[in-house]
N, C-alpha and C positions, 0 to 999 in steps of 0.2 A: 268197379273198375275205373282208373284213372282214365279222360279223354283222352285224345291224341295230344300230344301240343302242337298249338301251332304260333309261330313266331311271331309272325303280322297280328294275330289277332291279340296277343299278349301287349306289345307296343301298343295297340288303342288302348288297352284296359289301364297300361302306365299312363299316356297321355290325358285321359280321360281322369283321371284321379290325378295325375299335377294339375289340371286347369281346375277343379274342384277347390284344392287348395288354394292355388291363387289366388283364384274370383272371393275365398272367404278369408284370406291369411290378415285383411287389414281391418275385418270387422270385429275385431276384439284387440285386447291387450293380454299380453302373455299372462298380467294378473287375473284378470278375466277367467282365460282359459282355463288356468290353475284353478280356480275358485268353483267350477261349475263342470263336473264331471262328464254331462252329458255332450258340453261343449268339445271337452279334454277328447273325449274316444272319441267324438267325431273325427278328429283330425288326424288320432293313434288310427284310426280303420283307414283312413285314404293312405296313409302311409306306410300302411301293414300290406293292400293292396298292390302299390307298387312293389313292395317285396315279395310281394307274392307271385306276382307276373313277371318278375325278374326270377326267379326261384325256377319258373316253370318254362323260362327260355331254353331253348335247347343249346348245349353244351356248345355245339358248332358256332351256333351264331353268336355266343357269346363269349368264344376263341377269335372268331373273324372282326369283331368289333371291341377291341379292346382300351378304347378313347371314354369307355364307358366305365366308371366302377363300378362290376357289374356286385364283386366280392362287398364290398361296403354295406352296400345296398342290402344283401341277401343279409348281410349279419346286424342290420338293424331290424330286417324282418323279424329272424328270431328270439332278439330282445325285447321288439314289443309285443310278439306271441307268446312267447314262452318263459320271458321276464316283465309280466306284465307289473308285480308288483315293486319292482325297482325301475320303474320308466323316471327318467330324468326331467320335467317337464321344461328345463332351459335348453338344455340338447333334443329334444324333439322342437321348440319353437327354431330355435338355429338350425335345425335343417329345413324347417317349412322355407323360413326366412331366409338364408341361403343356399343351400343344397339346390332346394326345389325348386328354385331361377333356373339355374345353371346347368340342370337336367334337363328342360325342357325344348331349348336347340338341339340339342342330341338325341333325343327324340323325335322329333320332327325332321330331324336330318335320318335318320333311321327307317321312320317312316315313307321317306319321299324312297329310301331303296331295295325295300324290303316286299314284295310282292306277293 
């Protein structure tokens, strides 16, 4: 049986896996990453994570806060789950490298409301 979900705690588990990435986004080069698999899915898992914890927000909150992309998000989940063999490794480093700045205020703004 699936838990309950619950909103606030899905928000740490995003929060929690962008600062993951951040803290490790400058310790390689995209060639790097490309070159060393174990590297590569470390970084597909933190980011399968936040799709995952966005997947499992409840509908409501994710209607009430729509500053968010919540849709994007979910639909990169299920291309690095479910297309795991067509992962793009220049479109996963561009979202580390972008995306996943820019998430991370919205978060923490989400965080500070969400009780």
């Amino acid at each position: 049986m699936r838990e309950p979900i619950r909103d606030r705690e899905r928000l740490e588990h995003i929060y929690t896996a962008i600062n993951v990435l951040l803290d490790n986004k400058d310790r390689h080069t995209l060639e790097e990453v490309t070159a060393d698999p174990i590297i590569f899915y470390g970084y597909v898992k933190q980011v399968e994570i936040i799709g995952e914890a966005v997947y499992k927000l409840t509908f409501d909150f994710r209607k009430e806060h729509p500053e968010v992309n919540w849709d994007d998000i979910e639909r990169m989940r299920h291309v690095l789950v479910h297309g795991y063999y067509k992962i793009r490794p220049n479109q996963l480093w561009e979202t580390i490298q972008t995306d996943i700045p820019n998430l991370k205020p919205q978060i923490e703004t989400l965080l500070k409301v969400c009780q």
